[in-house]
C-alpha angles and dihedrals in degrees: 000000000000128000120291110237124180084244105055140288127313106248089174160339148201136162122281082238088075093078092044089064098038078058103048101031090051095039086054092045087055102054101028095044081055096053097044093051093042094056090041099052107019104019096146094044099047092056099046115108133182085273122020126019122168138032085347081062112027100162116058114214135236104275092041085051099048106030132076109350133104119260102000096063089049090056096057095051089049091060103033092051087053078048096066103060091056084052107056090049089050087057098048084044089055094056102034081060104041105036115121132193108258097014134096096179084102088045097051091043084050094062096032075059095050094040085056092045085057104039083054081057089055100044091046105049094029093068111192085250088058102054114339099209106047087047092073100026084062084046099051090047095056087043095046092043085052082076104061097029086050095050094041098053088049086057098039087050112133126226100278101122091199088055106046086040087058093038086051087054097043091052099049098047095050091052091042093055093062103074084055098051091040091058098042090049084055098050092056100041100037106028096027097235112193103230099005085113091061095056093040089057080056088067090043100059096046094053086051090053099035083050085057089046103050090056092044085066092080085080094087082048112046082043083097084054128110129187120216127199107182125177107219100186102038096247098137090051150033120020098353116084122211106232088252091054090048086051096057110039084051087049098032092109092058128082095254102053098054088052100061095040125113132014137322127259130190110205078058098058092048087056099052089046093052089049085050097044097047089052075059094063091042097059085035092062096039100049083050098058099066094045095058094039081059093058094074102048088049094055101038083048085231148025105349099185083234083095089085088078096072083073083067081096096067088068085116085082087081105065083064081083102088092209095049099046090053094052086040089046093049091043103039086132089061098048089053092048091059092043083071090082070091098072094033093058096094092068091063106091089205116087087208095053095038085050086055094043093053092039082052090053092045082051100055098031089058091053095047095054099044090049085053094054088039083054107052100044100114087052100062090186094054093042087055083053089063099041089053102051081046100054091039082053093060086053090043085057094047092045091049090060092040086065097033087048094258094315114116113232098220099041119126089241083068127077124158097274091066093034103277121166104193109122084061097041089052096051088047080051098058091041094052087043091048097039091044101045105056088123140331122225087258133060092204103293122126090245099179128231118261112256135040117312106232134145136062116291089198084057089051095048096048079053091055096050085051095046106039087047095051087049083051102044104031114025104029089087114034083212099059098085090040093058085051086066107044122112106175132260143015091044112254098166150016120324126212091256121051097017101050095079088065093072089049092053091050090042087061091050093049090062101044085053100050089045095044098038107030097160092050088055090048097060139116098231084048100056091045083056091052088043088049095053089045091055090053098048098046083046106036147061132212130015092332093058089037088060089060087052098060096045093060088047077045097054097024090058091042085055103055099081088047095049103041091040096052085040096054085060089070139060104291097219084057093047110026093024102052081035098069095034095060079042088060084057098050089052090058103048092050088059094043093065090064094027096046093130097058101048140075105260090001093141087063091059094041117144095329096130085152089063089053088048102044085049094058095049093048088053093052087052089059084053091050085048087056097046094050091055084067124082115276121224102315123219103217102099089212097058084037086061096048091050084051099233093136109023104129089220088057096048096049081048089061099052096060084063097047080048090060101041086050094058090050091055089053096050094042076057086048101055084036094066086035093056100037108123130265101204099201103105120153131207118245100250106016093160088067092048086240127186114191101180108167137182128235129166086199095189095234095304096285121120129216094271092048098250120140106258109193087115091038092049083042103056091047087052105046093038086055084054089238110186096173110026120180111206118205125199084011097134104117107157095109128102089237084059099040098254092274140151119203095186086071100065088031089055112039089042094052098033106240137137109253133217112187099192134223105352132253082264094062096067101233133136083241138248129206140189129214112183130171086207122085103264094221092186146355151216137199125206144189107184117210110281109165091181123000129065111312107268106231119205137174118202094198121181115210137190107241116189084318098316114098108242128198115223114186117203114190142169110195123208120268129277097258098063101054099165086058093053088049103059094039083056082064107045093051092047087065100045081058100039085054097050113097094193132083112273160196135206111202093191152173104197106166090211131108121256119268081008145119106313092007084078085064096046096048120036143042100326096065098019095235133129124214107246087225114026086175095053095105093167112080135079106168112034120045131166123217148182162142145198102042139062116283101219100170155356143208158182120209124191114232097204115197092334088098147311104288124059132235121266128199152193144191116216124181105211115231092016124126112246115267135219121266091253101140109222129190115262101245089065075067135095110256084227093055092051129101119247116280084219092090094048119112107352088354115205124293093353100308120117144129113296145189088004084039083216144042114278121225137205152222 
């Protein structure tokens, strides 16, 4: 019990240096988190002045680094404003120590402190661009106010001899800083010093470190300090209860209350991170598989024979051997050690042999989590455990692309050039194995579950392979579901960011619901809720289908404790094994609705997306069905203990996973309001009324080499100045493509409006549409296609300089269908033909010019005109258009980005249409021209091709 005072009792303590630290710690993060995000995200900008930027001025100063621009400025006010609340103690802590009978020097010091402290406030939340003059008013106060706070706490210092000495340096130096900077300030302003501003920012930054350090001083001398919190009226103790302490006894018999109940510790909280971390690796690795199998099939146009890899997930058969699922089960550490090939496939050149690295991880990964569950079994609580860094590993996953745009960091797609992170995410790997894997509650042995054995382990198999597939195809991108609503502009319904963080959120719920009320996830009504959510969002757009959509992240997520639980009581090979290897099928079938054509029986699976979802929740009933053959929540307290559903120790357990889920869900809300869009893009010449719209069939965004290519796609088009690009074979949200979207980190990093075009659930090969100009409204097509892959197509207005503009994009079917492209040449005629506007068609066509269904295309029937008649040489991409003026057109290698090349044309907005007269560039407009970059060899492999050059027109 703490200490009796007069006054009340002592309800805490803690030593006057603490504040010290907050200050400094919080001052530096300020400034230094600033800095470090500035020159990450804006570099060039940051270091531009009115006369010189890069490489004459390579270090941005204080005020370019914490002014104006987003994040780094919020940062800083983040920061600066935690800053405050340190200060101002520091200040009261100053004059407590150093007042003195008879004497206001300490007084006057005190409020010279707490008039710095505000005017920091002012020069911090009143930016120049805010208010130029009492910007700096609020700046040469603080500066001014440096002078008087700096002398008088030289001469309030107490006798400490290591304190003064410091303060003495601190000073000096600071003082002393300032001729330099002076005479560097004026080099660059006055004499226009290339470079001078540079060293001056130099200067800048020291006399704002040396100003923290002066004030961190006060922690030799606050060290004598202790703080006292005393309760006076005995609320924190005896009879009177705080409200949390009132919660939770009347809640100490639930669930939550006990979880939340006792002390914290922090090697469990390590544990609970590396379980969770390693769940991470495991959905990292499996989302991965299917993306580079892909890979081969795509490149080879058909069955590859790599497909077989997808099987590396049915590695849980094994453990039916008695002898080899003791030895898995004793050396579980060791098996996910090697699971980590994985994660080590990125460094393999090869894309065979990196296909085979990452299918050996999977391997190895399945069989390692299906040994630990295997493992705890007869210890319900540390089986939960499992389950539940499993399960937050599945929403880590899903919160990682949701920061990196839908790429995984650690795949082995990723490397450092394209913003891979998977050195780090290795070494975390080891840690978390290391750290998790210290034991298991069974040496080997097959120690049983408490309880009676009942149920079907084929039931509960057929569960798992529901349920893991729903996990896979549905919740391992938060903005999977979202693009199965979308319908186009104007916007009716959730978009990827913001929105997708609402998946994440109910994702969480779903968990905490399915750990803390088992019998009510395992029930019947349920399961009809989860089957009618499925049903609506497989039926239905907008918000409306976007609420079924939550409701299966909701019920999926509140399964996964039940199923693997009840699975776990059974051989692992007759649960886990048969599980994944239904899964496998599943797979299968939901790539066979889009890749029908190139299958054995496709045309039976086409487009039946239905059928793929009513057979995984069928096969999740079967697992419901399993769970409820088990006993339900006994009532005798004795059996309740051994299950573990009210050990304290398993409670407390609990709550470091809800800690952590909870910490997910902050940072998803974090990214969410990073990533939410501006909305102020602006074309690249708007003074010439310019219009760049450009063509790429971008092969799923994976290059030759099977690296991920989105940096690679957004340097060539923003380098080509596109202000209207048409993507072609850019659907990703399948398991088999990695649910991905490319459209998000285009967009956002370029700053265009995005359309991504019919859903995943509209069995196309995809089309998107980028576009700098505001997309009023949109249109989604499939055009007829009887036999061939479906033909998708946005008619997309745009607001062009203030004329509505129509901009086509189309993917026609495949050569080998050609009444199919028939008819779709028709039916797009007429959509153009239809159309009154100005427009543009961003197309892949498969047809020779000036024959067969080109004639539909051009001519009289759909009113458009070809950019290029002479351009004899093309078959896939064209170009078309009509009521506006053709400037330019051009071919753009892709160089190892994928197998088509880059088209593009030049429109002037509100001209007549000219005539296709080809002029020398130099009768054009320097603002109409292309860049001068792709002449020649060009730059990374991309440069003008088959004309050599741009052509121009009339």
């Amino acid at each position: 019990m703490a200490p009796k005072h007069k006054e009340g009792d002592v309800v805490a303590t803690f030593s006057g240096r603490w504040i010290s630290w907050a200050h400094t710690i919080a001052a530096y993060a300020a400034f230094i988190g600033a800095l470090v995000v500035g020159m990450s995200l804006h570099y060039h900008k940051i270091v531009q002045n009115e006369y010189y930027g890069y490489p004459e001025e390579w270090f941005p100063s204080v005020s370019a680094t914490i002014g104006d621009r987003y994040p780094e400025r919020s940062v800083f006010m983040v920061f600066i404003a935690i800053t405050s609340g340190p200060r101002f103690a520091l200040v009261a802590l100053w004059y407590v120590m150093t007042r003195k009978s008879g004497s206001s020097l300490a007084k006057f010091v005190a409020g010279v402190g707490v008039f710095r402290t505000l005017t920091c406030g002012g020069w911090t939340y009143v930016t120049s661009t805010d208010d130029h003059d009492w910007h700096d008013i609020f700046m040469i106060s603080y500066l001014v106010a440096t002078l008087p706070w700096t002398l008088g706490c030289l001469a309030l210092s107490p006798r400490n001899a290591t304190a003064l000495k410091y303060r003495k340096i601190f000073a000096g130096a600071f003082f002393g800083t300032l001729v330099p900077l002076i005479y560097f300030f004026i080099q660059h302003k006055v004499h226009k010093v290339a470079g001078a501003y540079t060293t001056y920012s130099f200067f800048e930054w020291s006399l704002v470190l040396l100003d923290v350090a002066f004030d961190a001083v006060t922690v030799l001398d606050f060290e004598s300090f202790e703080i006292v919190v005393k309760d006076v009226r005995g609320i924190s103790r005896g009879n009177t209860k705080a409200v949390a302490d009132a919660v939770l006894e009347k809640q100490k018999d639930k669930d939550i209350g006990r979880v939340f109940a006792g002390g914290f510790s922090w090697p469990d909280a390590i544990d609970a991170a590396a379980d969770v971390y390693n769940g991470f690796v495991f959905w990292s690795m499996l989302t991965s598989l299917g993306l580079l199998v892909w890979y081969f099939p795509l490149w080879h146009m058909g069955i590859s024979g790599y497909e077989v890899m997808v099987m590396c997930t049915v590695s849980p058969f094994l453990l039916g051997i008695k002898p080899l699922r003791f030895l898995i089960v004793r050396r579980v550490r060791i098996c996910h050690l090697l699971s980590l090939s994985g994660l080590l496939a990125f460094l393999t050149k090869s894309p065979e042999n990196r296909l085979f690295s990452a299918g050996f991880g999977v391997w190895m990964a399945c069989l390692s989590w299906a040994a630990t569950f295997y493992a705890e079994r007869s210890q319900p609580h540390r089986l939960e455990a499992r389950i539940t860094a499993f399960s937050l590993g599945l929403l880590a996953s899903s919160i990682a692309k949701f920061a990196f745009w839908t790429n995984n960091p650690i795949w082995p797609i990723m490397h450092a050039p394209n913003g891979g992170w998977n050195k780090v995410g290795l070494i975390i790997a080891i840690l978390a194995i290391w750290r998790s894997t210290r034991y298991t509650a069974s040496p080997g042995a097959d120690v049983p579950a408490p309880g009676p054995n009942r149920g079907s382990p084929t039931l509960s198999g057929l569960g798992l392979a529901g349920l893991f597939f729903a996990m896979h195809s549905l919740l391992s991108d938060s903005s999977t579901m979202i693009l199965w609503v979308w319908e186009g502009y104007p916007v009716r319904g959730p978009i990827a960011a913001p929105h997708g963080a609402y998946t994440l959120i109910v994702m969480g719920l779903g968990l905490v619901v399915g750990l803390l009320y088992p019998n009510l996830t395992r029930s019947w009504t349920l399961y009809g809720a989860g089957s009618i959510g499925a049903a609506v969002l497989t039926c239905y757009s907008h918000w409306f289908g976007y609420y079924g959509a939550l409701t299966v992240a909701f019920y999926i997520m509140a399964l996964t404790p039940v199923f693997i639980s009840s699975a776990a009581r059974n051989s692992p090979a007759s649960t886990f094994g048969l599980g994944f290897l239904v899964y496998n099928v599943l797979v299968l079938a939901h790539v066979w609705v889009v890749a029908y054509a190139f299958v054995p029986g496709g045309p039976l699976m086409r487009e039946h997306t239905d059928w793929v979802m009513t057979a995984t929740m069928l096969l999740i009933g079967c697992g419901v069905f399993a769970t409820n053959s088990l006993p339900v929540s006994p009532s005798n307290p004795k059996y309740r203990a051994k299950l573990g559903s009210i050990n304290p120790a398993a409670q407390k357990q609990r709550s470091y996973y809800l800690y952590i889920l909870l910490c997910l869900e902050a940072l998803a809300i974090a990214i969410a309001y990073l990533r939410f869009p501006s909305y102020d893009y602006t074309p690249y010449h708007p003074e010439e009324k310019l219009v760049t719209a450009g063509i790429w069939t971008i092969h799923f965004s994976l290059d030759n080499d099977m690296w991920s290519s989105e940096h690679r796609m957004r340097d060539v088009i923003k380098e080509l100045e596109l202000d209207v690009v048409g993507l072609l074979e850019s659907d990703l949200q399948r398991i088999i493509m990695g649910n991905r979207d490319t459209t998000q980190f285009l967009a956002e990093d370029l700053g265009m409006y995005v359309d991504y075009g019919p859903g995943p659930n509209k069995h196309t090969w995809g089309s998107a549409l980028l576009s700098k100009f505001p997309i009023l409204n949109s249109t989604h097509y499939l055009l007829p296609s009887p036999v061939g892959e479906l033909a998708p197509a946005i008619h997309a207005t745009l607001d062009m300089y203030g004329k509505l503009v129509d901009v086509f994009v189309f993917h026609s079917g495949q050569e080998e269908d050609p009444e199919d492209r028939r008819l779709q040449s028709e039916y797009l005629a007429k959509l153009m033909a239809d159309s009154p506007r100005p427009s543009i068609l961003l197309s892949y066509l498969v047809t020779k010019p000036l024959e067969g269904n080109y004639n539909t295309y051009v001519g009289a029937k759909s009113g458009m005109r070809d950019i290029d008649p002479s351009d004899w040489d093309r078959w896939c991409e064209y170009i078309l258009y009509k009521g506006m003026k053709r400037t330019g057109y051009a071919r753009v290698s892709r160089s190892t980005i994928t197998d088509t090349e880059i088209q593009v044309g030049k429109f002037v907005v509100d001209v007549p249409e000219g005539s296709d007269e080809i002029i020398s560039e130099d009768q054009v407009p320097v603002g109409q021209r292309f860049p001068a970059l792709f002449r020649g060899q060009g730059v990374r492999g991309h440069q003008y091709h088959v004309f050599n050059e741009p052509r121009y027109f009339a």
